[in-house]
C-alpha positions as CSV (number, residue, x, y, z in Angstrom):
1,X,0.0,0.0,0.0
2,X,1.0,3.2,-1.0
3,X,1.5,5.9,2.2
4,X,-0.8,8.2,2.3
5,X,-0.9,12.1,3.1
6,X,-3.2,14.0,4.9
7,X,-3.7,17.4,3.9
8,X,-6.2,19.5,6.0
9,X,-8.1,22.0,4.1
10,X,-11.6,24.6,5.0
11,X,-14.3,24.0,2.5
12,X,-16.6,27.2,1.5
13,X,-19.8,25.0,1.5
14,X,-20.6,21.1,3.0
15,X,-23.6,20.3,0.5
16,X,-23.0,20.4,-3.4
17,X,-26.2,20.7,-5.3
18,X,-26.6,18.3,-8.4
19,X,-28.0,18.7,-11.7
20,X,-30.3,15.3,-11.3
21,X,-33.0,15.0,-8.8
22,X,-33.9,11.2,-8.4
23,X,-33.4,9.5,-5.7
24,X,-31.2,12.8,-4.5
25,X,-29.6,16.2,-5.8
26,X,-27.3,17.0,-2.7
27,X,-23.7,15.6,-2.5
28,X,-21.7,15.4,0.7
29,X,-17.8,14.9,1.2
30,X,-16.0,15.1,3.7
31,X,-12.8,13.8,2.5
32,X,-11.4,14.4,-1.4
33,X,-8.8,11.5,-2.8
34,X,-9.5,8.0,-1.1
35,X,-7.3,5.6,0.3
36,X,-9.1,2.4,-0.7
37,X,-6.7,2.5,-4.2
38,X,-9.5,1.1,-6.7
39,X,-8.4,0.8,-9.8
40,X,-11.0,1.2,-11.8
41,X,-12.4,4.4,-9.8
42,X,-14.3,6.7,-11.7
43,X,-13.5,10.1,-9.6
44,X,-9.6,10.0,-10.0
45,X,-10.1,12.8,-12.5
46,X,-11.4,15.0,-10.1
47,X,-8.0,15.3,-8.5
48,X,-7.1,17.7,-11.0
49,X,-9.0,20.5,-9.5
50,X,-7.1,20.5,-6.2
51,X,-4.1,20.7,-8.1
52,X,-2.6,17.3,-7.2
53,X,-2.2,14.2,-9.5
54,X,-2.4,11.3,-7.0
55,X,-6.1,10.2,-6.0
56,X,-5.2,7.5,-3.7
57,X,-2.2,9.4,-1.6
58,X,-2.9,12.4,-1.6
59,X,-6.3,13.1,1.2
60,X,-7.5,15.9,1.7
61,X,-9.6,16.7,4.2
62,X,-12.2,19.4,5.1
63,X,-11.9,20.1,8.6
64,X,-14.3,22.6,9.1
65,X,-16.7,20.6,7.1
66,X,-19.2,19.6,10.6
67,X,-19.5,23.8,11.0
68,X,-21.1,24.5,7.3
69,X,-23.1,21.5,7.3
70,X,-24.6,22.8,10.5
71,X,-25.3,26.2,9.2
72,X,-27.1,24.6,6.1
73,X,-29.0,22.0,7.6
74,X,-30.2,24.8,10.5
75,X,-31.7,27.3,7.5
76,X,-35.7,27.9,7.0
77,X,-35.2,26.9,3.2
78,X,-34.0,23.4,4.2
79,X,-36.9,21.0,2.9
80,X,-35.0,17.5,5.0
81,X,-33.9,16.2,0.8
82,X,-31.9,13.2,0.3
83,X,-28.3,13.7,1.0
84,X,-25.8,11.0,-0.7
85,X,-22.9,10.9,1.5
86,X,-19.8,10.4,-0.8
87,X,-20.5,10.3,-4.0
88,X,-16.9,11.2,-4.6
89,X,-15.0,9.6,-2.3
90,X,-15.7,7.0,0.5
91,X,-16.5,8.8,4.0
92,X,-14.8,5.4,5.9
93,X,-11.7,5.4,4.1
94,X,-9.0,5.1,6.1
95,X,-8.8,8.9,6.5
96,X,-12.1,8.3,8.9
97,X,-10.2,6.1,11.7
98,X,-7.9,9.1,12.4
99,X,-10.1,12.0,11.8
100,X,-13.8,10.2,13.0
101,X,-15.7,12.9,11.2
102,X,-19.3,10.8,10.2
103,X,-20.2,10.5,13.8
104,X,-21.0,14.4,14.4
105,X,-22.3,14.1,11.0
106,X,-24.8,11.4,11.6
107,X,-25.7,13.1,14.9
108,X,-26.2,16.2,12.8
109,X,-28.7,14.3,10.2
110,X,-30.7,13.3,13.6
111,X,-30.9,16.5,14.9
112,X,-32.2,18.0,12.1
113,X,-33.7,14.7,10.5
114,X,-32.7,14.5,7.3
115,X,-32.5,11.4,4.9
116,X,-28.9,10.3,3.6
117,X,-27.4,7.9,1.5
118,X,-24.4,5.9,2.6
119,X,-22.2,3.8,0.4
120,X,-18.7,1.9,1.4
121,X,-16.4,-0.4,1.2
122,X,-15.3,-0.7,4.6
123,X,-16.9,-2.0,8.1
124,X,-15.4,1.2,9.8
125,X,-18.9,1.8,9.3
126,X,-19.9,-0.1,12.2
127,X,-18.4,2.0,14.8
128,X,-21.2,4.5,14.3
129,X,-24.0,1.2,14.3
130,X,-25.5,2.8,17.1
131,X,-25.7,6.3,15.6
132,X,-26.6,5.2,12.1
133,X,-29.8,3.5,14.1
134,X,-30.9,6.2,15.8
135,X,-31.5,7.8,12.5
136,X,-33.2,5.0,10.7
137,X,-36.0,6.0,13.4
138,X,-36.1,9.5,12.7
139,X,-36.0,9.2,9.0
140,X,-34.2,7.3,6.1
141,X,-30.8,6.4,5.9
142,X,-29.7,3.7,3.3
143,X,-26.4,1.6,3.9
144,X,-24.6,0.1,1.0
145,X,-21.8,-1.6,0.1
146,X,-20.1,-2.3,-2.8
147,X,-18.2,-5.8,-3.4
148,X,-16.9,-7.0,-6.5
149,X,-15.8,-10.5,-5.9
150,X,-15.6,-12.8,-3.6
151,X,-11.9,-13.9,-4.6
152,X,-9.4,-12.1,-1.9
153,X,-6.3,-12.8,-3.9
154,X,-8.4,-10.8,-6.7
155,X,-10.0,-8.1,-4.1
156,X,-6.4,-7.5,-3.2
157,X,-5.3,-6.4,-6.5
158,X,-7.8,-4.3,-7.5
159,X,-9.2,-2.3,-4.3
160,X,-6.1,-3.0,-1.8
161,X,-6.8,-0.6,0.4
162,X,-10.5,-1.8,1.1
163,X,-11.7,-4.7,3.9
164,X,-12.6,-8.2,2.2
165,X,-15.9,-8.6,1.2
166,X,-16.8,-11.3,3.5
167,X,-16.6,-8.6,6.4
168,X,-18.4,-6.0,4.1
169,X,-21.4,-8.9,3.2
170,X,-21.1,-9.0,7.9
171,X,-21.6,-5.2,8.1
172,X,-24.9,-5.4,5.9
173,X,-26.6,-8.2,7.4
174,X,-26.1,-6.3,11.0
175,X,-27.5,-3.4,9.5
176,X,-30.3,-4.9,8.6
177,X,-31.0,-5.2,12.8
178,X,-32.1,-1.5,12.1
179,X,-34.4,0.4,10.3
180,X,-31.9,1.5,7.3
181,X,-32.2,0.2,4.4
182,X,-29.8,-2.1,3.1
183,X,-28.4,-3.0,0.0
184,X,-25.6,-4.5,-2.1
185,X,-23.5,-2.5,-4.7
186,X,-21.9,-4.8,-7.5
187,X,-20.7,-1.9,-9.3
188,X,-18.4,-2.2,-11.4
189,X,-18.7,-5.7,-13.3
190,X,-15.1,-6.1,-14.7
191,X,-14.7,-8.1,-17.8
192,X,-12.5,-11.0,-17.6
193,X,-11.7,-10.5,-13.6
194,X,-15.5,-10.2,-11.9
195,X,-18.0,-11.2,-14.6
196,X,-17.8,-14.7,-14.2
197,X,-20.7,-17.0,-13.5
198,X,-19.6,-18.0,-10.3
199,X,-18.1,-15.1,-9.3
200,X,-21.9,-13.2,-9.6
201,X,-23.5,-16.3,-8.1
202,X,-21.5,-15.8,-5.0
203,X,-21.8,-12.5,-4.5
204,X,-25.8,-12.6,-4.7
205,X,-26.1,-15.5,-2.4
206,X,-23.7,-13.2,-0.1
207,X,-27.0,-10.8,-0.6
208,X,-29.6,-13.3,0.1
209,X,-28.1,-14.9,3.4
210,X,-27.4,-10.9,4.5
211,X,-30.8,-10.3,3.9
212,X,-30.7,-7.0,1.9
213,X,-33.5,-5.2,0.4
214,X,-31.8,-5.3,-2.8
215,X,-29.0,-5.0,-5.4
216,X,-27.7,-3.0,-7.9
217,X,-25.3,-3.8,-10.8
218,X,-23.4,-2.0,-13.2
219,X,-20.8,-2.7,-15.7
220,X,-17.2,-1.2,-16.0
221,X,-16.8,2.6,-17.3
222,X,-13.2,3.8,-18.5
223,X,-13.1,7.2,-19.2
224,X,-10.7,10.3,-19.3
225,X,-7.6,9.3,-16.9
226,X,-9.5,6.4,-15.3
227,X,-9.5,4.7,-18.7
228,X,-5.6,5.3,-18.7
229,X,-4.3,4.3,-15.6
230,X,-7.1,1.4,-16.0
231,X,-5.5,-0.1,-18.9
232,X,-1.8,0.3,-17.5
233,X,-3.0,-1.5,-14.4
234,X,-4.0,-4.7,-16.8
235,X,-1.4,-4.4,-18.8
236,X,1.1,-5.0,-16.0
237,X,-1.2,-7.2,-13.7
238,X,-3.5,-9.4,-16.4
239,X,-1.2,-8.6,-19.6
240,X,-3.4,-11.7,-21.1
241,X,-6.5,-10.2,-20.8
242,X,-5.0,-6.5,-22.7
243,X,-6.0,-6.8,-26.0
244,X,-9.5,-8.2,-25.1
245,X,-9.8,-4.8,-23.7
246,X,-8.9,-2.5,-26.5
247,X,-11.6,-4.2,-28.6
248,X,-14.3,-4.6,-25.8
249,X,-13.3,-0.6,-24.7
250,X,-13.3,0.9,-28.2
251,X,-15.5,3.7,-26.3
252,X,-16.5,4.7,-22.6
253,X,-18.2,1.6,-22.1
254,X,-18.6,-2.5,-23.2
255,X,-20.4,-2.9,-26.0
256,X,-24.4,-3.8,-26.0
257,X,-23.5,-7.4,-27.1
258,X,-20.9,-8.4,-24.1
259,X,-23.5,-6.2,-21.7
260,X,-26.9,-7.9,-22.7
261,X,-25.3,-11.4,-22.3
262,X,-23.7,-10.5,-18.9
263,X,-27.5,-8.5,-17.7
264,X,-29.1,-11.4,-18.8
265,X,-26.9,-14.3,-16.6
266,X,-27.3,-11.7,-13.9
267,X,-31.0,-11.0,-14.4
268,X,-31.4,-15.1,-14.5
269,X,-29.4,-15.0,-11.1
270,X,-31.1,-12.3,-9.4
271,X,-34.3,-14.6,-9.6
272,X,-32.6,-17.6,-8.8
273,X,-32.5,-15.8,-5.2
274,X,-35.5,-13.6,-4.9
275,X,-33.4,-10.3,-4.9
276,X,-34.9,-7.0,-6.0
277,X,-33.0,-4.5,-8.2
278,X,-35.4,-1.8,-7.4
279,X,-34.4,0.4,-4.1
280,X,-37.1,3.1,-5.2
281,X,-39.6,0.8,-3.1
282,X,-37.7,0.4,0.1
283,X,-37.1,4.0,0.0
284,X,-40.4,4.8,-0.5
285,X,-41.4,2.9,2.4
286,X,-38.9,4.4,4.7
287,X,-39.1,7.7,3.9
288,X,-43.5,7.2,4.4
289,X,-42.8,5.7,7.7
290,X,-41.3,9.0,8.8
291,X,-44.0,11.4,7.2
């Protein structure tokens, strides 16, 4: 693993307003560059604004960040939406264990009871079980995860930094104790590596014994310098798999015929174990229970 630098900055606003509005239009990151070292992550691009080249060692961290979100969340035109916290960059990297910033978050969504969005890759998440429940009984709060594959030699390689998946597939079944919703994140399918058969047969009966509410899938994206670095990564790591890629990748995305053959093995899959792809529903629910 590559050390890591922490570089402590003040942010001029906590919430970032989106262009989309379904299921949410408000961003929230505490940290920028993440230690989990994906490599396939989409948001190493946005690096360039802080005026630093290295996504995974370079952290940045907004320390005043508990302040603004305070004087946001306390305003009259505050109408409780959706927050997704981390759409950029995972709030429970390892950034989290030093600076334990989501628990005055979280106590800040209760006090003001507002809906959020949590995604991960690690089971840091779990230090906050008790706070995270709280708020499932004040309003909504969905926990996700997102796990690739169920091979640790392979999990190693391509997200080193994160916790295996078996403790991630732990961390959502005890969330389901709560009143969260819960659901698994098998984002992104990687050709050759994580589309296999087994591989995805795994990973949903991971879902189905932890009980989640559902599951969403998506297939791998390479653009700007993801696609780059991407492509470097299996040319030095799964050199046999390299020219696969340059026809498969001709543009951002897999072509419709590899993607309809690997929807429809998932799709067949997904039914084998009862396991919605719809987390509009639970949502719903929740966020009725509260109104």
């Amino acid at each position: 693993m590559v050390e890591q630098e922490f570089k402590e900055i003040y942010c001029q606003t906590a919430l970032n307003q989106l262009k989309r509005r379904i299921p949410y239009r408000w961003d929230l990151n505490i940290y920028r560059g993440c230690g989990h070292g994906c490599k396939y992550c989409y948001a190493i691009n946005t690096h360039k604004h802080l005026n630093s080249n290295n996504f995974g060692q370079d952290i940045f961290i907004k320390t005043n960040i508990i302040e603004k979100l305070e004087r946001e969340l306390s305003t009259p035109d505050w109408k409780k939406e959706i927050i997704n916290i981390g759409g950029v960059t995972d709030s429970y990297q390892p950034a989290e264990k030093h600076y334990k910033l989501m628990p005055d978050i979280l106590r800040l969504l209760i006090k003001f009871k507002t809906p959020a969005i949590i995604s991960t890759k690690s089971d840091l998440i779990l230090r906050d079980f008790d706070l995270i429940d709280e708020l499932s009984r004040v309003t909504y709060i969905n926990v996700a995860s997102t796990i690739t594959t169920g091979d640790e030699r392979l999990r190693k390689t391509i997200e080193p930094g994160s916790v295996s998946s078996q403790r991630r597939f732990e961390m959502l079944k005890l969330f389901r104790e709560t009143n969260a919703s819960v659901g698994l994140h098998i984002m992104p399918i990687i050709p050759y590596l994580t589309d296999s058969y087994d591989n995805i047969n795994s990973l949903l009966y991971g879902a189905k014994e932890s009980k989640v509410h559902y599951v969403l899938t998506g297939t791998l994206y390479l653009r700007g310098k993801t696609r780059n670095l991407f492509f470097n990564f299996i040319e030095n790591e799964f050199p046999v798999f390299y020219h696969n890629y340059l026809t498969l990748y001709k543009t951002g995305g897999a072509n419709k015929e590899y993607k309809n053959s690997l929807y429809e093995m998932v799709n067949e899959l997904r039914q084998k174990y009862s396991l919605s792809g719809n987390y509009s529903n639970i949502m719903k629910e929740k966020l009725a229970q509260h109104n």
